[in-house]
N, C-alpha and C positions, 0 to 999 in steps of 0.2 A: 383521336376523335376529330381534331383542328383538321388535320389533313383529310380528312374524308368530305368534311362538311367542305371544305375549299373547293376541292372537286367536284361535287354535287353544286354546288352554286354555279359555277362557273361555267358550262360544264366544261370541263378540262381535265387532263391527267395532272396532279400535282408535279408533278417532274417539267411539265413544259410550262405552267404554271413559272415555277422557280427560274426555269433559260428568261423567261420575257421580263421577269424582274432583277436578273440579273444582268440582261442585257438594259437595262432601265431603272434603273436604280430611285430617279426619280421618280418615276411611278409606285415603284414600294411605299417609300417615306411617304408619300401623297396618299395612298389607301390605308394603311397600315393602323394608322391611327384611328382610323373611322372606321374599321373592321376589326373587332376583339375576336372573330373566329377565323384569320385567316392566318394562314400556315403553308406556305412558300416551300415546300421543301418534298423531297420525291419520297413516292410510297401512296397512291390516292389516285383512284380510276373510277369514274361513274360507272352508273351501272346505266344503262337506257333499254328505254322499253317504246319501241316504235319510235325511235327517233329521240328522247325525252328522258332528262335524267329523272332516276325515281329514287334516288340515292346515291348513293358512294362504298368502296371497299377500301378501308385505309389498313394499313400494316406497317407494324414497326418491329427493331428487335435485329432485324439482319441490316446491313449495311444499304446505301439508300439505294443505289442499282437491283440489289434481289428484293430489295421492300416493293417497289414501284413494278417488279417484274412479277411479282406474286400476285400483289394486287390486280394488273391489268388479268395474269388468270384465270383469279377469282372473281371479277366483274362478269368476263368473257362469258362463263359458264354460268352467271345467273342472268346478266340483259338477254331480250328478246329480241329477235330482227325487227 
């Protein structure tokens, strides 16, 4: 659920989410505390509809490459152009 909601805020795919925090460490520690629903980690693709997240698909369960490759699938085929 953390991971979806990250993606939908942001919008972003959790996976690239997690490279900018990883390449910035600084920036984690500095949000992290002031964010109880954020979750850094791959597996979380918004969905958008005309531009505009209207949500998130997060997936867990398979390792984080096939979580974050499922999810951006399952986004694909419910956002709208």
């Amino acid at each position: 659920m953390k991971k979806a909601r990250t993606a939908a805020a942001a919008p972003a795919r959790s996976a690239d989410i997690a490279a900018q925090f990883s390449a910035d460490p600084v920036l984690l520690h500095a949000l992290a505390p002031k964010v109880d629903e954020l979750m850094a980690v791959g597996g979380a693709t918004p969905i958008l509809v005309d531009g505009v997240a209207a949500g998130a698909v997060g997936v867990s369960g398979a390792a984080e490459a096939q979580d974050q490759e499922i999810a951006g699938e399952a986004a694909a085929a419910i956002s709208a152009p």
